[in-house]
C-alpha positions in Angstrom: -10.2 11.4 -13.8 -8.4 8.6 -15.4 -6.4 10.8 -17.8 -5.8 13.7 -15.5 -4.3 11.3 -13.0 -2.1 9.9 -16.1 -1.3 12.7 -17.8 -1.0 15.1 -14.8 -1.1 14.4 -12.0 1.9 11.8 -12.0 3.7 14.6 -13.8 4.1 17.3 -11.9 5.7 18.5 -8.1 3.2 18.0 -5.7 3.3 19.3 -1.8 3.5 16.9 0.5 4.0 18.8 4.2 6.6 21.1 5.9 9.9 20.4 6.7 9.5 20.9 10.6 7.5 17.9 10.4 10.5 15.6 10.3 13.6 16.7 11.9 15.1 13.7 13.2 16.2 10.3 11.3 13.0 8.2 11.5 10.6 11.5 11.4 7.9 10.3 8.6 5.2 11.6 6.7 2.3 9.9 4.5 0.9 11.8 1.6 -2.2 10.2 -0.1 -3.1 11.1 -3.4 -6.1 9.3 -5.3 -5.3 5.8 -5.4 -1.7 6.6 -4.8 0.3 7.1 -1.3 4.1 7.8 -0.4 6.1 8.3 2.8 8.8 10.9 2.7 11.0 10.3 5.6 14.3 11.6 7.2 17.4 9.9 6.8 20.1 9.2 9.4 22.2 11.6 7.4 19.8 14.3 7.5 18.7 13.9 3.7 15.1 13.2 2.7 13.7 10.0 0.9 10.6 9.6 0.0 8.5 6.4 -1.6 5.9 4.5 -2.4 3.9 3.1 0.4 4.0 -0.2 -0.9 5.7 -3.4 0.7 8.4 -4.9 -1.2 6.7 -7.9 -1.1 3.4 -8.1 -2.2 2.1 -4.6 -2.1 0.7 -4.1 1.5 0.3 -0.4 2.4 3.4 -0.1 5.5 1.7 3.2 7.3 -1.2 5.2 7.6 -0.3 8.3 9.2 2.3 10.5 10.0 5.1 9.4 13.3 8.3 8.7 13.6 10.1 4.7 13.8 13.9 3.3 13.3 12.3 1.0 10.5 9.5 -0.2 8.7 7.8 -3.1 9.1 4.5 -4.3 6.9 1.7 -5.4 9.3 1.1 -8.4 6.8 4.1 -10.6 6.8 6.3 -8.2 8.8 9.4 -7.4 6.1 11.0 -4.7 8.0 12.9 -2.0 5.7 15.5 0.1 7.1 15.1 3.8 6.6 16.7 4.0 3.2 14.0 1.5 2.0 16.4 -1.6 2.1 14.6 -5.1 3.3 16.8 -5.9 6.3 14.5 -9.1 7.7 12.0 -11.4 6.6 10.4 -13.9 7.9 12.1 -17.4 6.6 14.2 -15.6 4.4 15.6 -18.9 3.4 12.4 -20.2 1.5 12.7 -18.0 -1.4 14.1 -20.3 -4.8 15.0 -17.2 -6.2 16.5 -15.8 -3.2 16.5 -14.3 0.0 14.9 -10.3 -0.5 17.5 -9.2 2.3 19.8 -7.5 0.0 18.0 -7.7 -3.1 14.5 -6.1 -2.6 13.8 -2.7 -1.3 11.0 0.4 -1.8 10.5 2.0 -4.9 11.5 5.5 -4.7 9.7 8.7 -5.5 11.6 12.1 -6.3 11.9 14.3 -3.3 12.9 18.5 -2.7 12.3 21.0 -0.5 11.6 24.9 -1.4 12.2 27.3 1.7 10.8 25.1 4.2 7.9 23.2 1.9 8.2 19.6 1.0 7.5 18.4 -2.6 7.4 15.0 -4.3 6.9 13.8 -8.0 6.4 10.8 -9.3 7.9 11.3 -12.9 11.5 10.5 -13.1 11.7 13.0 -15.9 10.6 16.5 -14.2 12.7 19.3 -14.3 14.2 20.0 -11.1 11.8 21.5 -8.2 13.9 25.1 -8.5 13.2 24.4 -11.8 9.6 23.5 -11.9 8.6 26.6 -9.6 10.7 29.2 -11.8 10.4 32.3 -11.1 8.8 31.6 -7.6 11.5 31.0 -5.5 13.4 34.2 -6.6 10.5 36.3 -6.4 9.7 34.8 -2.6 13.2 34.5 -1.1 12.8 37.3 1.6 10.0 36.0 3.0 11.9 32.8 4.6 8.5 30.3 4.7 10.5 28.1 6.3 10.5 30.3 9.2 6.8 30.3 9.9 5.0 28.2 12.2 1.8 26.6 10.7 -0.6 27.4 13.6 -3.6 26.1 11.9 -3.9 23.1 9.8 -7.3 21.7 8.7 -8.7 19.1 6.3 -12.3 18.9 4.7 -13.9 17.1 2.0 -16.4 19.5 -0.6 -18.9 18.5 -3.0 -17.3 19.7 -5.9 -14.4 19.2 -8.5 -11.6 19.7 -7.8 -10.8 22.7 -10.2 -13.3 24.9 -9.2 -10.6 26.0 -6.7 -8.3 26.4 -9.7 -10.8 28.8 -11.0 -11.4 30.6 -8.2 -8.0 31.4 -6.5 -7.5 32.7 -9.9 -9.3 35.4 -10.2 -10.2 38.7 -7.9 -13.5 39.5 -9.4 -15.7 37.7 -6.6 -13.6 39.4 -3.9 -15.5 42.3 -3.0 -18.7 40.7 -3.1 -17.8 37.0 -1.6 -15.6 38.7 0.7 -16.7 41.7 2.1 -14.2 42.3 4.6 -11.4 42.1 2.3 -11.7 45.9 -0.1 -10.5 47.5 3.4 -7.5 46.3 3.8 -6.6 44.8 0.5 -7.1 47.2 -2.8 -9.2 45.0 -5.0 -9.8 47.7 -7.7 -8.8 45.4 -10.6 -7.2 48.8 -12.6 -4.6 48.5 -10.0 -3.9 45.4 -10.0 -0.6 43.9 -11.5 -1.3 40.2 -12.7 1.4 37.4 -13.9 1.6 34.0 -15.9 4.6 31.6 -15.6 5.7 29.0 -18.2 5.2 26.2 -16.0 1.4 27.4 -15.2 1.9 28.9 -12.4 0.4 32.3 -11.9 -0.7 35.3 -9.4 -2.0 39.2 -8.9 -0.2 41.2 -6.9 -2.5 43.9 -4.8 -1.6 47.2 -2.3 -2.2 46.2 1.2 -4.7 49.4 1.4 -8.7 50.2 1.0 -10.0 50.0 -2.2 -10.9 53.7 -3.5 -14.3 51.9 -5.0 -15.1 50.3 -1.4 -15.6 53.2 1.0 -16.8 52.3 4.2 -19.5 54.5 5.4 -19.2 58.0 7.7 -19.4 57.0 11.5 -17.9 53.2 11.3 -14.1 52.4 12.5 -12.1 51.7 9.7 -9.4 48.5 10.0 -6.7 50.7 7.7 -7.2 53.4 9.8 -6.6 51.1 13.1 -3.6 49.3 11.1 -2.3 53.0 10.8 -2.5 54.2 14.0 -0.9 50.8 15.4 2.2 51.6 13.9 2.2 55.6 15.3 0.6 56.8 12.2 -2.0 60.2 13.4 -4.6 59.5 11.1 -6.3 62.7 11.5 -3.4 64.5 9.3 -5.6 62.6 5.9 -8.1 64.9 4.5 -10.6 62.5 2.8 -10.8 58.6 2.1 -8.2 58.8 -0.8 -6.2 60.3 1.0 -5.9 57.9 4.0 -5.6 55.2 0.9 -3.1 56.5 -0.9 -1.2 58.3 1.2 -1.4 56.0 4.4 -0.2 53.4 2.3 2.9 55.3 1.8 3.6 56.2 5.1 2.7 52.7 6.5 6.0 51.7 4.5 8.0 53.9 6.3 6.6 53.6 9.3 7.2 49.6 9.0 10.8 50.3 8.1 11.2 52.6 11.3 9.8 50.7 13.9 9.9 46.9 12.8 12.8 46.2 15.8 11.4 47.8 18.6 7.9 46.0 18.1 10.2 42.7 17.6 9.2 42.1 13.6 12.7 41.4 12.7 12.0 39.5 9.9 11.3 42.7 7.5 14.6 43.1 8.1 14.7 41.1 4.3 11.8 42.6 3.1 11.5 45.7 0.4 9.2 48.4 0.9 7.0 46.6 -1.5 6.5 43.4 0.5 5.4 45.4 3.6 2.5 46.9 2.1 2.0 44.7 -0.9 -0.4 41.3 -0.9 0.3 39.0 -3.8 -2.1 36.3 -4.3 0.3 32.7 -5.8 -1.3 30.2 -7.8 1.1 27.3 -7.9 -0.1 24.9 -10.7 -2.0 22.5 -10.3 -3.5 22.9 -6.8 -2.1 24.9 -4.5 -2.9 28.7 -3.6 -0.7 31.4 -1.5 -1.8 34.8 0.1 1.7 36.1 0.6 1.5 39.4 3.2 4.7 40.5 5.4 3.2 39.4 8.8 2.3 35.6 7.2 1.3 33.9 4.7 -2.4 31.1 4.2 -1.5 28.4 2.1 -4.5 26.4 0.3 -3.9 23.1 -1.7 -6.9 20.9 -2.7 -6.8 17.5 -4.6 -9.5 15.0 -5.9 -11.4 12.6 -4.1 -10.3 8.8 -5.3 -13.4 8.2 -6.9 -16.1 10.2 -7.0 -14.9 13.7 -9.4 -17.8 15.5 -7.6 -15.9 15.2 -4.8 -12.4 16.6 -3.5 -10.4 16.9 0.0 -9.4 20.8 0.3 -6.7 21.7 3.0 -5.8 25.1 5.2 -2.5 26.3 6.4 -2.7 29.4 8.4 1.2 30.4 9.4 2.7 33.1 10.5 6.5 34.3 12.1 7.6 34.6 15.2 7.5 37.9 17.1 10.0 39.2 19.6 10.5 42.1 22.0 7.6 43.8 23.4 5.4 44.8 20.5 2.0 45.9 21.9 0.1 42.6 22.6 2.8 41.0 24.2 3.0 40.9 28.1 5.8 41.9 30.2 6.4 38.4 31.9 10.3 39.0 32.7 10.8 35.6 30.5 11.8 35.3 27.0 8.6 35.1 24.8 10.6 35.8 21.5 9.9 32.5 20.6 5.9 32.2 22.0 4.0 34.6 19.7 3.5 35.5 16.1 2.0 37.4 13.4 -1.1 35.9 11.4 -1.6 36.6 7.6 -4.1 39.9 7.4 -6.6 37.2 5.1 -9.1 36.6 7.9 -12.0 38.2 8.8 -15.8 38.0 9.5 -18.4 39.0 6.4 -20.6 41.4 9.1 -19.3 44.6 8.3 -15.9 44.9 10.0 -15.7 43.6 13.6 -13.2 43.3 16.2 -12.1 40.0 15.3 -11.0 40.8 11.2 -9.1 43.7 13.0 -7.3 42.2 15.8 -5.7 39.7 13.1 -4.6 42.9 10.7 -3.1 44.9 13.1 0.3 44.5 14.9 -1.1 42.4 17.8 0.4 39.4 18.1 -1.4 35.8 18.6 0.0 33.5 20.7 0.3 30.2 18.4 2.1 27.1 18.0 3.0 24.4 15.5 -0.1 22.0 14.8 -1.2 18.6 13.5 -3.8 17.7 11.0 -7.4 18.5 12.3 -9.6 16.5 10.0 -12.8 17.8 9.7 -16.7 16.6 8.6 -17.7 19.8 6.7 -21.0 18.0 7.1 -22.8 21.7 5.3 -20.7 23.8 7.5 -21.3 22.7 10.4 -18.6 20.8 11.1 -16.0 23.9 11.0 -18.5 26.4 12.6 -15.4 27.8 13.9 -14.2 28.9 10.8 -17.3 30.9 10.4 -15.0 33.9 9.9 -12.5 33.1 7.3 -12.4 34.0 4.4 -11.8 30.4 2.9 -15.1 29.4 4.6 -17.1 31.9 2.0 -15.5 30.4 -0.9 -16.3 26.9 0.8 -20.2 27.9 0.8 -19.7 28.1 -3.1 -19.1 24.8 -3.8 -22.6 23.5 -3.8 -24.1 26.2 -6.1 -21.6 25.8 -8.2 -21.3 21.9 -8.5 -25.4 21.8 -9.3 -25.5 25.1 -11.5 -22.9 24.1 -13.9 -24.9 21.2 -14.6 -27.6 22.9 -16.0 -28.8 23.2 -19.3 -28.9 26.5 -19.1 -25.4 26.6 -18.6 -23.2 27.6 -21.8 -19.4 28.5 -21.7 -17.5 30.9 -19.6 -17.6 34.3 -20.5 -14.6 35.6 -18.6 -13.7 39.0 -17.9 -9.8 40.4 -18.8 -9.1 40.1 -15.3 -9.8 36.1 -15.2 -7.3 35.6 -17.5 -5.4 33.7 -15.3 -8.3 31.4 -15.2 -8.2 30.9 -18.8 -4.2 30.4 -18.6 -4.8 27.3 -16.0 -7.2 25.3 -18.3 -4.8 26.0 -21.1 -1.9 24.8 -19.2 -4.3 21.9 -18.3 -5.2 21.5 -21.4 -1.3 20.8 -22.9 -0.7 18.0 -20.4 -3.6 16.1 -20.9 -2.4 16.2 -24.4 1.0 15.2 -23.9 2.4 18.3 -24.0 3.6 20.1 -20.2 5.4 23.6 -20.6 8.5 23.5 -20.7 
């Protein structure tokens, strides 16, 4: 733990919250990390700041949790800091020999950026710039405008497991079909055609068609989601002669029919996106710990990091977000008010393991759920349990891994990996690993 934390962790741009979580001058949030925490708060002049949660003083943490105050003050001997981290009052300021902190003291600072709505932090002086340090990621992603979502589910658990067993899975498809179930009949998970990349900086992902899998037909008799996706968008789905037909083909005509009829069902934001990211579901690892299943209609974003003591241990959190929807696309009522702002899209990654019920397929079609901007809901996993309403997400099945995994790669009987061609991109992350804990990041 000790040498990841030196030799990576402090290294590299970490992800701290969303920008829409501090508009106005005071607006505050608290990132912990391990044994380390750090408030990134908005200036009077609209910039960011961030740093360490650490009084000036003698090293009292200042806040806890996220809010929103004109100043700091530390709840041991109240030094107040203005907003830039400046000590502006002290008790007895005249008793200091070497003199008064007004003027003299303030926070230490941590390196703060933004990428399209996402707020990062480092903690090494010497990092390449954020643009820099997520290369190509922010080219590749520019239409989707993240910034524009609205997170409408944000929630926090603590797993029994390292914390790179999610580095390992997120990277790789091969557990899909069989983990997730639900997934092969909307998302192609045939791995032959799949397109998979690796960055310099570590960063990595595989790029999928947003259509059945030809491997994963569903039998004769059941309704199929595609199908239902199709006919949503005013595809007749009775012109496809066979499954690989409705695959192939469907696909293709669920690009056009996006491009056709995104303004009158009020999804003007593929107004920026190609053909290719209306049907197309890339899957973004960003190194070290955050995962990203990109779709048109919203995007999950997963970021896990270790527990401060215990490496059996880590906290795993998970942002569902999606856009805003306008107009009267079918789901949406005809109230005679403005409800552009009131509904959105979901990302098409959630769904129940029994077969394919009405809830998978009410998220992947074009009906629109009424959500809203949310805070942190901490959670006791507590065996699952404590998130039985999650019971249906596909994060929740990779979430009843953990323990099998933690206890069955302690076994003697345990060897070495033997990893398929299409986990590369799990051997690429401990290799990238592998060069910073040796003093050696990508440049």
């Amino acid at each position: 733990m000790e040498k990841e934390w030196e030799h990576m962790w402090t290294k590299v741009w970490l992800i701290a919250g969303r920008e829409v979580q501090v508009k106005e001058a005071g607006d505050y949030i608290v990132h912990d990390l391990v044994t380390e925490s750090v408030i990134i708060v908005r200036q009077k002049d609209g910039s960011l700041k961030g740093f360490y949660n650490s009084c000036a003083h003698r090293g009292q943490r200042l806040v806890d949790c996220n809010s929103s105050q004109e100043s700091f003050r530390c709840p041991y001997h109240d030094w107040q800091f203005d907003l830039a981290g400046n000590v502006i009052g002290c008790p007895d300021e005249d008793d200091y020999p070497q003199g008064t902190p007004i003027g003299n003291r303030r926070l230490v600072e941590v390196r703060v950026d933004i990428w399209d709505g996402f707020i990062f932090y480092t903690m090494n002086d010497g990092a390449p710039d954020l643009l820099e340090y997520l290369d190509p990621l922010p080219e590749i992603y520019k239409n989707h405008n993240f910034k524009d979502q609205i997170r409408a589910q944000w929630v926090r658990v603590e797993l029994d497991v390292n914390w790179k067993f999610f580095c390992d899975n997120f990277n790789e498809s091969y557990h899909t079909r069989f983990v997730h179930p639900q997934v092969p009949s909307v998302i192609d998970q045939d791995h032959f055609t799949s397109r998979y990349e690796m960055f310099p900086k570590g960063h990595a992902r595989i790029i999928q068609m947003g259509r059945p899998s030809l491997r994963d037909k569903i039998a004769e008799g059941e309704d199929h989601p595609f199908k239902m996706i199709l006919e949503d968008w005013g595809i007749d789905v009775t012109k496809y002669p066979d499954y690989k037909s409705l695959s192939e083909d469907g696909w293709l005509d669920l690009k056009k029919a996006k491009r056709k009829s995104y303004k009158e069902k009020g999804y003007f934001h593929y107004e920026n996106l190609s053909d290719e990211e209306l049907t197309e579901s890339p899957f973004q690892f960003i190194f070290p710990n955050i995962a990203m299943g990109v779709q048109a209609d919203g995007c999950i974003l997963l970021n896990w990091f270790p527990h401060p003591s215990d490496p059996e241990k880590c906290f795993f959190d998970l942002w569902d977000m999606g856009y805003s929807i306008g107009g009267a696309a079918k789901g949406i009522g005809k109230t005679g008010r403005d409800e552009s702002q009131e509904f959105t899209s979901t990302s098409a990654g959630i769904g129940k393991s029994d077969s394919y019920d009405q809830e998978f397929i009410s998220r992947t079609k074009v009906n629109p759920v009424k959500l809203q901007e949310v805070e942190l809901d901490l959670r006791d996993y507590d065996g699952g349990k404590g998130v039985e309403d999650l019971w249906d997400h596909v994060v929740y099945q990779d979430w009843q891994l953990t323990d099998g995994l933690r206890r069955g790669v302690r076994s003697k009987g345990y060897q070495e990996p033997y990893l398929s061609a299409q986990e590369s991109r799990v051997r690429f992350f401990h290799e990238t690993l592998h060069d910073y804990l040796n003093g050696k990041p990508p440049k």
